[in-house]
C-alpha positions as CSV (number, residue, x, y, z in Angstrom):
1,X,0.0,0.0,0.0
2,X,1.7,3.2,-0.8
3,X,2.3,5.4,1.7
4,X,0.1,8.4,0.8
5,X,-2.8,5.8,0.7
6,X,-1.7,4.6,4.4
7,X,-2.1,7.8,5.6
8,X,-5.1,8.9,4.2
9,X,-6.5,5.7,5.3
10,X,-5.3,6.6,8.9
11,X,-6.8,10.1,9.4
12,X,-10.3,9.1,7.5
13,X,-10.0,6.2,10.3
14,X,-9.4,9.0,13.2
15,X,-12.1,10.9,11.8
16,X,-15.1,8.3,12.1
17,X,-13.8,7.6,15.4
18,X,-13.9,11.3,16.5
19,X,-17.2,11.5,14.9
20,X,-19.3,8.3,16.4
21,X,-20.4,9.2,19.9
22,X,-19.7,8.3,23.0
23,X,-21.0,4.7,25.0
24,X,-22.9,4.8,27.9
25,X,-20.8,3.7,30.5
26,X,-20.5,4.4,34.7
27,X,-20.0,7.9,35.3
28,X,-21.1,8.6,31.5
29,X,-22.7,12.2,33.2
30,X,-20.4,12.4,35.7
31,X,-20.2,16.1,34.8
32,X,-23.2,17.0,33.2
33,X,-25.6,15.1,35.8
34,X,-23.5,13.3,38.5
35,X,-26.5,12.3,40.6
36,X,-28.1,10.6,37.6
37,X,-27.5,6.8,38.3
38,X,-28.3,7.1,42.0
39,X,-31.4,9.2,41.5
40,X,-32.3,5.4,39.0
41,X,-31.0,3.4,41.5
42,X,-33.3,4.9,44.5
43,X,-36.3,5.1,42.3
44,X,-36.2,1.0,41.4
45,X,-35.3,0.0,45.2
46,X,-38.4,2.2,46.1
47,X,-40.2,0.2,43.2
48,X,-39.0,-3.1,44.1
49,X,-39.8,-2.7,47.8
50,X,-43.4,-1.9,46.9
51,X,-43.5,-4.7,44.1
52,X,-40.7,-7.2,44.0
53,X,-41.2,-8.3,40.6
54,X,-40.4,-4.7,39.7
55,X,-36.6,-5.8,39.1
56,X,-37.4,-8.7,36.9
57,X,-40.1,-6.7,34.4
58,X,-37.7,-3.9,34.1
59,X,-34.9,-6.2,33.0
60,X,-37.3,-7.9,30.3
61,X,-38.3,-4.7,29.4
62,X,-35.0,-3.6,28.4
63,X,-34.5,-7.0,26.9
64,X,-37.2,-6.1,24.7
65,X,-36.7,-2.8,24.2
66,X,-33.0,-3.8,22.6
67,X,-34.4,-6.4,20.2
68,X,-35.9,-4.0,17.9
69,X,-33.2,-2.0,16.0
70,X,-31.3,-1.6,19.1
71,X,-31.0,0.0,22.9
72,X,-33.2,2.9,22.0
73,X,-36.0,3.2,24.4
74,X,-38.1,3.1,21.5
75,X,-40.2,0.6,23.3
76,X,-41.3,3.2,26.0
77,X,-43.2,5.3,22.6
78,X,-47.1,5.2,22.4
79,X,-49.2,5.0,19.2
80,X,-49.6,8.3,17.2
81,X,-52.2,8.7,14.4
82,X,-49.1,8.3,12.2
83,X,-47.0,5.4,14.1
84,X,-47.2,2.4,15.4
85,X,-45.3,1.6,18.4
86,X,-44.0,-1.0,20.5
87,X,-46.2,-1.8,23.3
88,X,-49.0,-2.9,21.5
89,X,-47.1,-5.6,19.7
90,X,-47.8,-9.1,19.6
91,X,-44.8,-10.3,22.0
92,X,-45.3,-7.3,24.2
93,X,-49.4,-6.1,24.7
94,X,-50.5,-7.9,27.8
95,X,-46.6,-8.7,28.5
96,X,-44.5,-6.0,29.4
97,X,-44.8,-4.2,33.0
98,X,-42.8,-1.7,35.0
99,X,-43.4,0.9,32.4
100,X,-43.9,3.4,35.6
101,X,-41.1,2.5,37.2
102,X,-39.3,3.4,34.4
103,X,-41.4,6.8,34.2
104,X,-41.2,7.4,37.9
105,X,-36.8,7.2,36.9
106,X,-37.3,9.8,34.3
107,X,-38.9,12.4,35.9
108,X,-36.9,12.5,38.4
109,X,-33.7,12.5,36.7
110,X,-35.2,15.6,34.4
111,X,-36.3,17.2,37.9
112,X,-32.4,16.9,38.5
113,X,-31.0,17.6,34.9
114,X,-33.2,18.5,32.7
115,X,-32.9,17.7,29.2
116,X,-29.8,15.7,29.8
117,X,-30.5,12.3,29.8
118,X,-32.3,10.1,27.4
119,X,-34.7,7.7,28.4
120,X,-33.0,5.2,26.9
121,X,-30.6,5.6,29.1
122,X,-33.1,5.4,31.9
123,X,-34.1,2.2,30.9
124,X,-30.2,0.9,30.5
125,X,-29.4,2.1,33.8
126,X,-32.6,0.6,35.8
127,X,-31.6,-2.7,34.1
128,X,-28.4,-2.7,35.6
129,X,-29.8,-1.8,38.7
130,X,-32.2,-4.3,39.1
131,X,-29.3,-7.1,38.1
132,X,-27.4,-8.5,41.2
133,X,-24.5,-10.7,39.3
134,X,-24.0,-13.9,40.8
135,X,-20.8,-14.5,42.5
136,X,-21.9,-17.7,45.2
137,X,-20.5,-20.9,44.0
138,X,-22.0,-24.4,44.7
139,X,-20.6,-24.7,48.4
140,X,-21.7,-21.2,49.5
141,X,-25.3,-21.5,48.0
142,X,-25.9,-25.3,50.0
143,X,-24.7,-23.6,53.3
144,X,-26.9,-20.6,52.6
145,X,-30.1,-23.2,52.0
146,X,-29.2,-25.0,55.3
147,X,-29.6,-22.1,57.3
148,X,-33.2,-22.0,56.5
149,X,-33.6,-25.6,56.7
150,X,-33.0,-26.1,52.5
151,X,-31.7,-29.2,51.7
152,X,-29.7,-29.9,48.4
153,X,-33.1,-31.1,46.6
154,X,-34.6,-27.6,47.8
155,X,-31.6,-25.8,46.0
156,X,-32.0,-27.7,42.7
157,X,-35.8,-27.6,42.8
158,X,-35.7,-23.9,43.6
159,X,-33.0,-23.0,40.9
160,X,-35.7,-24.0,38.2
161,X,-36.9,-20.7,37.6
162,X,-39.6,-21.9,34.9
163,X,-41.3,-24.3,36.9
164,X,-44.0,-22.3,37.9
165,X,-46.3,-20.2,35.8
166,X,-48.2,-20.2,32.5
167,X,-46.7,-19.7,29.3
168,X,-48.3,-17.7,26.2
169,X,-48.8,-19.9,22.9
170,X,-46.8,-17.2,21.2
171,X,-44.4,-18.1,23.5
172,X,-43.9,-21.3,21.7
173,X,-45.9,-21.5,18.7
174,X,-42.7,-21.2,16.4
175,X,-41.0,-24.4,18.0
176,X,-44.2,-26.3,17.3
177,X,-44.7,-25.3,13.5
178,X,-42.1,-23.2,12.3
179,X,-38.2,-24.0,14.6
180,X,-35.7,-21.3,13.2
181,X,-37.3,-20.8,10.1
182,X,-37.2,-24.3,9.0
183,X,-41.1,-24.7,8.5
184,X,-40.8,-27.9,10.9
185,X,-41.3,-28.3,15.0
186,X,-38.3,-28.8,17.1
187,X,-37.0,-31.7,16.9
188,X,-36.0,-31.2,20.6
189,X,-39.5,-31.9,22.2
190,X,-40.5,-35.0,22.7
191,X,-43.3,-36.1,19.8
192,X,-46.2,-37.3,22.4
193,X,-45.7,-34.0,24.5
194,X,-45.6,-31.9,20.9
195,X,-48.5,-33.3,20.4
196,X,-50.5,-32.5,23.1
197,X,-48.7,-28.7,22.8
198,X,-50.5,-28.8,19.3
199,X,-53.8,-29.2,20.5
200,X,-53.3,-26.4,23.2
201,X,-51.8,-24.0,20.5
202,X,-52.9,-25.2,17.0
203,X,-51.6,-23.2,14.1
204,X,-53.6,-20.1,13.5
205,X,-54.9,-19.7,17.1
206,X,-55.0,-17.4,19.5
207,X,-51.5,-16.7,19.9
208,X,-52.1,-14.6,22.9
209,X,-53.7,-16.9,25.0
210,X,-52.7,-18.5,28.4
211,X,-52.5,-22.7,27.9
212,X,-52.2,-25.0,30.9
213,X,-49.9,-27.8,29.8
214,X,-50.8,-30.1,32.6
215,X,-47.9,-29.5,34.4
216,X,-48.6,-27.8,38.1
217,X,-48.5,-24.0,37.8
218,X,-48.6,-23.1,41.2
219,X,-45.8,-25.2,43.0
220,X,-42.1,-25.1,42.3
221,X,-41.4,-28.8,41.9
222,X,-38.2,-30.8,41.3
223,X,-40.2,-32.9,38.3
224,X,-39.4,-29.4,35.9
225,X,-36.0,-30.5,35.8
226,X,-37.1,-34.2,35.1
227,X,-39.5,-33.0,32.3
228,X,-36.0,-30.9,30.6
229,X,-34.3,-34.3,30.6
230,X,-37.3,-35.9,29.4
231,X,-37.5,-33.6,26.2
232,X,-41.1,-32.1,27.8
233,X,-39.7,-28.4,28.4
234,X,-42.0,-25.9,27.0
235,X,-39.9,-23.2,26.7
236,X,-36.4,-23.1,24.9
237,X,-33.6,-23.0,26.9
């Protein structure tokens, strides 16, 4: 490469990089508003104290929100006479909660700064918050059960997050009819138990309804993690 090329190549490098903006990162408005992140954090311990599902919604939230063309906050946008949003969407409508927590953040970040920060940051920054990161290995989480009279069973049975609950048919309606694309079922599930999912979510149903699988929906149990090995899991994991 001659060297006239190298450097031109160099400086129109330096200049996109100088150009694309700066990541959201801890401290990001250190300067412009320092009491930002703790003004989130205070507002989604408030939320989870009233409501302790508050920290899970808000994660799944952002989950969605970032699944659509990026971290945007475009999911927090209602329906205009011109646009269709978010919410109402198939995999969101009836789904989706903690919109006010997220609201509650932002006003009281633009009471603080306003005009500063987006709400998309908002939404990144409650997400974090609501996020402990597991550190507790094996040992530490058995000795943690015992003192409240857990056993080792208890520990498994309770680490099966999905074994209570009910799950949507559009939750699962693409693994029955239509796995990655393929225009076939998973071939993951077990035959007899896609079968019975069929009848519960047949093709052209109501994709937003609630089915009952037979499986208890109520009760954490140790047999969800018997049903995984068995091929009978209704959601993919």
């Amino acid at each position: 490469m001659p060297l006239t090329t190298l450097l031109l190549s160099l400086l129109l490098s330096s200049a996109i990089a100088a150009a694309a903006p700066p990541l959201l990162r801890p401290g990001f408005y250190s300067e412009t508003c320092p009491e930002a992140e703790s003004i989130v954090r205070d507002v989604l311990r408030r939320a989870m104290a009233r409501e302790t599902r508050s920290a899970a919604s808000v994660m799944r939230l952002q989950f969605h929100d970032c699944l659509v063309n990026g971290c945007d906050g475009s999911l927090l946008l209602d329906d205009t006479a011109t646009m269709v949003g978010e919410k109402l969407a198939l995999s969101n409508v009836d789904s989706l909660r903690s919109y006010d927590v997220i609201d509650e953040a932002k006003e009281a970040v633009e009471r603080a700064c306003p005009g500063v920060v987006s709400c998309a940051d908002v939404v990144i920054m409650a997400a974090r918050d609501a996020v402990l990161l597991p550190k507790a290995n094996a040992t530490y989480l058995t000795n943690l059960f015992s003192k409240f009279n857990l056993t080792i069973k208890d520990l498994v049975a309770l680490s099966g997050s999905h074994s209570i609950g009910k799950a949507r048919c559009f939750s699962i309606v693409f693994r029955l009819y239509n796995q990655s694309g393929s225009g076939q079922p998973d071939i993951a599930i077990e035959p007899r138990f896609r079968e019975k999912l069929n009848k519960l979510c047949p093709l052209g149903g109501d994709e937003r309804s609630h089915r009952r699988s037979g499986c208890n929906t109520r009760e954490i149990r140790q047999s969800v993690l018997q049903r995984l090995g068995a091929r009978a899991g209704i959601l993919e994991f």
